[in-house]
N, CA, C and O atoms as CSV, one atom per row, in Angstrom:
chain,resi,resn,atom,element,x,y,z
A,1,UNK,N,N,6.568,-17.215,2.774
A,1,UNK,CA,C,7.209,-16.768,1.559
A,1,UNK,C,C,6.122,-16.372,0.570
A,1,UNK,O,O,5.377,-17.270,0.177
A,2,UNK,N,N,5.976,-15.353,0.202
A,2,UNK,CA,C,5.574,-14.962,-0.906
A,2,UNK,C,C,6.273,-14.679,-2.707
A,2,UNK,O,O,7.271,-13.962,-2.782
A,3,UNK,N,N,5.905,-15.047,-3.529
A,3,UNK,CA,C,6.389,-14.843,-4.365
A,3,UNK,C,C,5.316,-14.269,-5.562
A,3,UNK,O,O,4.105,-14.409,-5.387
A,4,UNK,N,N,5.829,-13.638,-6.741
A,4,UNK,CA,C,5.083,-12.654,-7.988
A,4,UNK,C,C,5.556,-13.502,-9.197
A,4,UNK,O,O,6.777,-13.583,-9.329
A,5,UNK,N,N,4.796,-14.131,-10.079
A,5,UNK,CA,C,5.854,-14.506,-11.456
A,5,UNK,C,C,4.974,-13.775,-12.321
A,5,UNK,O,O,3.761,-13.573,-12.265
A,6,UNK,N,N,6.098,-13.332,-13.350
A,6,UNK,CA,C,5.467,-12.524,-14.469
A,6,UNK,C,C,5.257,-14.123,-15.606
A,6,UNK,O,O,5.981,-15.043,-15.986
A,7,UNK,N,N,3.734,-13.668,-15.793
A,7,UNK,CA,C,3.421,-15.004,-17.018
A,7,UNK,C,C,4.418,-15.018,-18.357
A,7,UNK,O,O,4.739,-16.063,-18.923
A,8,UNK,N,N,4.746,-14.019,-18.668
A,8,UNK,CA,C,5.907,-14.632,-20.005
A,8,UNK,C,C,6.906,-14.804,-19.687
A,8,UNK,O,O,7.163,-16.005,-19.613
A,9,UNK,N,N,7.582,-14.255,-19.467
A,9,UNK,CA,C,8.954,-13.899,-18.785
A,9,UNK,C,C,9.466,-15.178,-18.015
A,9,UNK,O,O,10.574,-15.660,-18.248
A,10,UNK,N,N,8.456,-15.778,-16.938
A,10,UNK,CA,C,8.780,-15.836,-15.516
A,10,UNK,C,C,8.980,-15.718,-14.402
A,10,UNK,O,O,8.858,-16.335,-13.344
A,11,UNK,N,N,9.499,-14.313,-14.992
A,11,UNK,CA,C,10.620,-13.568,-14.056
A,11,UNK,C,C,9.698,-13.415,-12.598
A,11,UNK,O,O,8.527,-13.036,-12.613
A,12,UNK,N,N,10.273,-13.696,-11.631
A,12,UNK,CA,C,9.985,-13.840,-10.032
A,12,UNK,C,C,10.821,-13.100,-9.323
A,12,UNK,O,O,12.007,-12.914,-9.597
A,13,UNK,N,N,9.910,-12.432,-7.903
A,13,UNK,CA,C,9.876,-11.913,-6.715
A,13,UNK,C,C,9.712,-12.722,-5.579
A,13,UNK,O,O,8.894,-13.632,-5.452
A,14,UNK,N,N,10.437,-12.381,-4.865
A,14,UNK,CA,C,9.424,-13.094,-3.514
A,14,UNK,C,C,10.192,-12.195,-2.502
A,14,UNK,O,O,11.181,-11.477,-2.648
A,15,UNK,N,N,9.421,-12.468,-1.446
A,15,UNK,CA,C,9.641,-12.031,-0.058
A,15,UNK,C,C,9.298,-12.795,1.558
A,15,UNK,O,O,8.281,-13.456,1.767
A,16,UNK,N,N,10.272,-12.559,2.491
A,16,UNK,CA,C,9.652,-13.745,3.436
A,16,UNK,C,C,8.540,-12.918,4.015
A,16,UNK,O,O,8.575,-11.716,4.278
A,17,UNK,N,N,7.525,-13.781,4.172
A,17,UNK,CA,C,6.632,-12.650,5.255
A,17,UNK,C,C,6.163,-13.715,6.105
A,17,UNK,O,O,6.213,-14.929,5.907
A,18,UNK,N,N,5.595,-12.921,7.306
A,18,UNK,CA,C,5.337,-13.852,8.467
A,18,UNK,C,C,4.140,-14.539,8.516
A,18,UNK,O,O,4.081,-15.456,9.334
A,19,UNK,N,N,3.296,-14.340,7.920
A,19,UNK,CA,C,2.228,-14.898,7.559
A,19,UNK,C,C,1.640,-14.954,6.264
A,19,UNK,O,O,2.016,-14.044,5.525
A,20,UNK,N,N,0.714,-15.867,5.706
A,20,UNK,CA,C,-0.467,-15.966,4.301
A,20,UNK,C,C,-1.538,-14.459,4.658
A,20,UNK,O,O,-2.179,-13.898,3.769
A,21,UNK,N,N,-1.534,-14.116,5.772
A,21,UNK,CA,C,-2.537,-13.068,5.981
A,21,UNK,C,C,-2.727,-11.713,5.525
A,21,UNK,O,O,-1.872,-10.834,5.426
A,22,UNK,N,N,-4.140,-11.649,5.223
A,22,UNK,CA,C,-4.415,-10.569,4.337
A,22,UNK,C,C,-3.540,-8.949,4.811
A,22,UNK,O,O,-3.581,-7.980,4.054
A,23,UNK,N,N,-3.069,-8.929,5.667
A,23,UNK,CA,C,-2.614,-7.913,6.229
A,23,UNK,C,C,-0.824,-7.642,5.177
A,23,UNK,O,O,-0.412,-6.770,4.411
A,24,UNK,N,N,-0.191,-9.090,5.807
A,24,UNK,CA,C,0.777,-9.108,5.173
A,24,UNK,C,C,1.010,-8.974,3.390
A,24,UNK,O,O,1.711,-8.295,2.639
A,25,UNK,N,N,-0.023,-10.046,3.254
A,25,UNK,CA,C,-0.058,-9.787,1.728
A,25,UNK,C,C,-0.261,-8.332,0.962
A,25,UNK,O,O,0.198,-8.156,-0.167
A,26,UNK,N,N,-0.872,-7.469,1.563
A,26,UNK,CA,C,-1.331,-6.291,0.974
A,26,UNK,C,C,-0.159,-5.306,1.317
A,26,UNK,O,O,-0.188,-4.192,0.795
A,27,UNK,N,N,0.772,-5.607,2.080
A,27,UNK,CA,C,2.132,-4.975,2.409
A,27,UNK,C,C,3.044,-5.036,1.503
A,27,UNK,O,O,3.540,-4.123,0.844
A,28,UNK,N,N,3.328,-6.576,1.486
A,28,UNK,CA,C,4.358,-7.370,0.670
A,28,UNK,C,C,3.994,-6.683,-0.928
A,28,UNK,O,O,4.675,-5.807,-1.460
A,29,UNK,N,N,2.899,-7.245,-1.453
A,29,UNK,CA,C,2.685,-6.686,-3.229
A,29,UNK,C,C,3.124,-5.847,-3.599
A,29,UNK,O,O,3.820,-5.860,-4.614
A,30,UNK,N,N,2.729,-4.198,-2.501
A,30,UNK,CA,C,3.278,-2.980,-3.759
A,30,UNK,C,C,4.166,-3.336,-3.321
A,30,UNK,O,O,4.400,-4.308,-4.040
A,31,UNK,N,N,5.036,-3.292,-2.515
A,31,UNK,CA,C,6.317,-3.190,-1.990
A,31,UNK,C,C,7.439,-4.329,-3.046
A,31,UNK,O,O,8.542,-3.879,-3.357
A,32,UNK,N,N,7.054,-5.701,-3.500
A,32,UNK,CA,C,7.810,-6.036,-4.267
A,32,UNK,C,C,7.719,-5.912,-5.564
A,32,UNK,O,O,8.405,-6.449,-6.434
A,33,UNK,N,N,6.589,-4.967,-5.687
A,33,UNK,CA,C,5.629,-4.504,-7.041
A,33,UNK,C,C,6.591,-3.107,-7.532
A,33,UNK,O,O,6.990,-2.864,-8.671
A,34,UNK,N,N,6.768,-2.447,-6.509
A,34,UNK,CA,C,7.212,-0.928,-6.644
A,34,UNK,C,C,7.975,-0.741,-7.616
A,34,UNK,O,O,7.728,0.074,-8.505
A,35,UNK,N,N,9.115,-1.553,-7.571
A,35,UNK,CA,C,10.208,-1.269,-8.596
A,35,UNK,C,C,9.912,-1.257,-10.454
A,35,UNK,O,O,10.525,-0.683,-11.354
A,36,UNK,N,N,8.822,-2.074,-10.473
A,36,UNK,CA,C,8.499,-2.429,-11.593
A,36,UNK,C,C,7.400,-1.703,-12.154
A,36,UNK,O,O,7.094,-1.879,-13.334
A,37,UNK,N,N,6.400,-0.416,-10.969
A,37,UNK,CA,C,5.583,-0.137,-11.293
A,37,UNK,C,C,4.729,0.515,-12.668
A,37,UNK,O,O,3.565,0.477,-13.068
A,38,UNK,N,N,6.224,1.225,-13.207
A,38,UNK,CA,C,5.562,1.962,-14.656
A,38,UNK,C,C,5.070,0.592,-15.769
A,38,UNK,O,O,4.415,0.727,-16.802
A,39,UNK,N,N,5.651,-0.813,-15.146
A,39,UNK,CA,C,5.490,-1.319,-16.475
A,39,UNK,C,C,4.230,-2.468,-15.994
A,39,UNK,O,O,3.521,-2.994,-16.852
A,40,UNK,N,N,4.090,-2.725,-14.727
A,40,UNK,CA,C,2.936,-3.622,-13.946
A,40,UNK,C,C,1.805,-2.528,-14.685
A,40,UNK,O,O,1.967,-1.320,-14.512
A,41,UNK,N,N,0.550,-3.088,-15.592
A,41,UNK,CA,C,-0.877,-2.948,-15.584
A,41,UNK,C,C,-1.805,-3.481,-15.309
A,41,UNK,O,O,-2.896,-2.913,-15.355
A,42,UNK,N,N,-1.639,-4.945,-14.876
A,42,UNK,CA,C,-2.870,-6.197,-14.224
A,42,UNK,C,C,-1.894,-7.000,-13.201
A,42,UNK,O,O,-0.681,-7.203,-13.263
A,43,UNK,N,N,-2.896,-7.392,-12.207
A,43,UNK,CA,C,-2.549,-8.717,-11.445
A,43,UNK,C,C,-3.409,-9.549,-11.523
A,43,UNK,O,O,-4.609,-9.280,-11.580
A,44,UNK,N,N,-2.874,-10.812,-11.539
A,44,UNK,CA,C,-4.032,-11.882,-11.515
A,44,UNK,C,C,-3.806,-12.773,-10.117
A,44,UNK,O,O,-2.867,-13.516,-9.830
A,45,UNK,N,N,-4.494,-12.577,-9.676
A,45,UNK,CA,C,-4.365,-13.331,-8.250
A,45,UNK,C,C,-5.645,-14.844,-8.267
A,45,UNK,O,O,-6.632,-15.062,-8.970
A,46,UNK,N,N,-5.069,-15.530,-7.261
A,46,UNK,CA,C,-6.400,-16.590,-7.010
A,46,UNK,C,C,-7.364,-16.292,-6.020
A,46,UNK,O,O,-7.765,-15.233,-5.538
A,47,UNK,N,N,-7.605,-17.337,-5.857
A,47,UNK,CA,C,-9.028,-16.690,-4.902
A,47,UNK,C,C,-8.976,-16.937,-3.177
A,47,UNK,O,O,-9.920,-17.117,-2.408
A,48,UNK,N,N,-7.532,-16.873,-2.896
A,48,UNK,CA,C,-8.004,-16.441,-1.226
A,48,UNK,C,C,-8.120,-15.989,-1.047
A,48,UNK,O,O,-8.330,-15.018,-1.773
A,49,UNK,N,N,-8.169,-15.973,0.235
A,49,UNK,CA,C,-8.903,-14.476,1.280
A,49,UNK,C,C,-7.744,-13.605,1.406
A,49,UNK,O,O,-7.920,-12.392,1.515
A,50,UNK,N,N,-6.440,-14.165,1.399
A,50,UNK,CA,C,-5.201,-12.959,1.622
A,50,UNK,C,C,-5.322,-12.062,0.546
A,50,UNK,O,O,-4.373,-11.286,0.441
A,51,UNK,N,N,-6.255,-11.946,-0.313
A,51,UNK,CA,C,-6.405,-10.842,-1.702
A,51,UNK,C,C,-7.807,-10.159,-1.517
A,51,UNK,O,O,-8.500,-9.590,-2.361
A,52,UNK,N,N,-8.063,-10.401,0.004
A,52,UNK,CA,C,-9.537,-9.510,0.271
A,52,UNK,C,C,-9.429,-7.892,0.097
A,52,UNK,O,O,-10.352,-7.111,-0.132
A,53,UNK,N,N,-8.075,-7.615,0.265
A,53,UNK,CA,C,-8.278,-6.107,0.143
A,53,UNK,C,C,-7.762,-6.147,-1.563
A,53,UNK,O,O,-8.463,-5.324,-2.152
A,54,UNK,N,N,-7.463,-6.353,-1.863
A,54,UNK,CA,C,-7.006,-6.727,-3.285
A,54,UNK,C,C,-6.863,-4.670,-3.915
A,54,UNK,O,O,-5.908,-4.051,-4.382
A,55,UNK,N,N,-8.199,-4.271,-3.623
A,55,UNK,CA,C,-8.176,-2.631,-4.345
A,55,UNK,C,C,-7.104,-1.359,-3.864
A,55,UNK,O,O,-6.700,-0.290,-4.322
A,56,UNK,N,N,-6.833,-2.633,-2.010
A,56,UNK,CA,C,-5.586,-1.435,-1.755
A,56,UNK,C,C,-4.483,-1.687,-2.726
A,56,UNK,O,O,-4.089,-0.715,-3.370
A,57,UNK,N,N,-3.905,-2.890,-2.935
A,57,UNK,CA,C,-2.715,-3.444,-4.039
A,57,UNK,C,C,-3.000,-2.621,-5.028
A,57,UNK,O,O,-2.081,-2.017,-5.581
A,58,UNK,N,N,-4.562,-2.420,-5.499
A,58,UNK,CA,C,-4.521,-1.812,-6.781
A,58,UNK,C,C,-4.190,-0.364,-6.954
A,58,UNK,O,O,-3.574,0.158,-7.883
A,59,UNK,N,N,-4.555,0.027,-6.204
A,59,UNK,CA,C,-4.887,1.823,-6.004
A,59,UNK,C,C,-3.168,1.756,-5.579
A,59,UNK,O,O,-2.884,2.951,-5.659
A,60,UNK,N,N,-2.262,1.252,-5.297
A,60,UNK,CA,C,-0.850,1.278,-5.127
A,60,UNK,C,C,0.183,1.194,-6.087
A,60,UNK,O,O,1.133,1.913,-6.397
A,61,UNK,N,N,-0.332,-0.032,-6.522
A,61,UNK,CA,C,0.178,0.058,-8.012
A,61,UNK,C,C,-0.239,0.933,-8.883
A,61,UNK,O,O,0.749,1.468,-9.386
A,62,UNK,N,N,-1.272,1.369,-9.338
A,62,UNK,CA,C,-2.298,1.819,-10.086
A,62,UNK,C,C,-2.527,0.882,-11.248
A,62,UNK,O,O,-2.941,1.405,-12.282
A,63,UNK,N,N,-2.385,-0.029,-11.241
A,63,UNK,CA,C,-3.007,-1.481,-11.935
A,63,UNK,C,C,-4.145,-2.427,-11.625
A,63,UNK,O,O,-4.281,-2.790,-10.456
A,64,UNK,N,N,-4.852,-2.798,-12.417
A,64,UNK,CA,C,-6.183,-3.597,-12.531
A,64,UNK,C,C,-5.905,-4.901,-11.989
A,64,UNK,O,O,-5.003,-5.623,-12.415
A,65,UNK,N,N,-6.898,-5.279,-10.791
A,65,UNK,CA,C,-6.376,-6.831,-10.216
A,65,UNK,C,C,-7.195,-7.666,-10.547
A,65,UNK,O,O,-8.334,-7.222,-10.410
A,66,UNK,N,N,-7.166,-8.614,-10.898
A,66,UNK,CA,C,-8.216,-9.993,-11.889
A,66,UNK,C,C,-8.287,-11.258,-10.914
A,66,UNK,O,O,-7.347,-11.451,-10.143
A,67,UNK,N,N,-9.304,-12.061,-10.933
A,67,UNK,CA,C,-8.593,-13.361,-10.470
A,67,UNK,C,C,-9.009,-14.273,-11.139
A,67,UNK,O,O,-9.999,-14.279,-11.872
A,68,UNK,N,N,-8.309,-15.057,-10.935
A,68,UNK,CA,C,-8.298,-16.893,-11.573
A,68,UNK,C,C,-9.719,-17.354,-11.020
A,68,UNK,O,O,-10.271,-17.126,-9.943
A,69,UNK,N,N,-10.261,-18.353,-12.548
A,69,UNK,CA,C,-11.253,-18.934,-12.029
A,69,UNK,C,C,-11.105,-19.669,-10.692
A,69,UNK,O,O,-9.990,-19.717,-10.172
A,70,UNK,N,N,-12.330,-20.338,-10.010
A,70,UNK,CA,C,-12.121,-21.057,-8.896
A,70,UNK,C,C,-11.578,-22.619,-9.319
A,70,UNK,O,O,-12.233,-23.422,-9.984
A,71,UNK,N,N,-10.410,-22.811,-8.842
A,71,UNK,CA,C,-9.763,-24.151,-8.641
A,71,UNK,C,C,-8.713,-23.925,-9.914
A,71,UNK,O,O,-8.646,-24.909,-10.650
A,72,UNK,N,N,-7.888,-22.802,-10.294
A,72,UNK,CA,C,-7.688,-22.636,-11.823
A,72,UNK,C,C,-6.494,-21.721,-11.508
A,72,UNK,O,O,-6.365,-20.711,-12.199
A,73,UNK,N,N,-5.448,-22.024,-10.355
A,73,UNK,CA,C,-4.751,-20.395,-9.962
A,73,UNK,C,C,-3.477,-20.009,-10.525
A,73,UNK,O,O,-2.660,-19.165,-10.156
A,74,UNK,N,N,-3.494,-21.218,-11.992
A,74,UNK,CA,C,-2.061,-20.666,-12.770
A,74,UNK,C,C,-2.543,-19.946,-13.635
A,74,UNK,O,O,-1.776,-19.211,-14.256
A,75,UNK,N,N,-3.879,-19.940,-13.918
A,75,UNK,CA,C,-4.216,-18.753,-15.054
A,75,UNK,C,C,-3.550,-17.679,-14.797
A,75,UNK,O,O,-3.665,-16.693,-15.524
């Protein structure tokens, strides 16, 4: 399961996917990202490895991806 929360709002996404893997993850984002895209400008992700491609998410969205300090992943 993956899920997106917007920091003020709350407001949440998710999707089942078959794995944590970087493959899936970089599928899943724009895709539950899409709908929202004119108003998505940053992601803040933590620091696994399923966010190694992180610049494809970006270049999809066309939004800036950030991450959380290390050990810190509700920032």
């Amino acid at each position: 399961m993956g899920t997106i929360v917007e920091r003020v709002t709350k407001y949440t996404v998710s999707a089942q996917m078959n794995s944590k893997s970087t493959a899936d993850v970089t599928k899943a984002t724009p895709s539950l990202l899409n709908p929202f895209k004119d108003i998505v400008h940053t992601i803040t992700a933590d620091n696994g490895k399923e966010f190694s491609y992180h610049e494809k998410i970006s270049q999809a969205l066309s939004a800036e991806v950030y991450f959380a300090h290390p050990c810190s992943s509700w920032e």
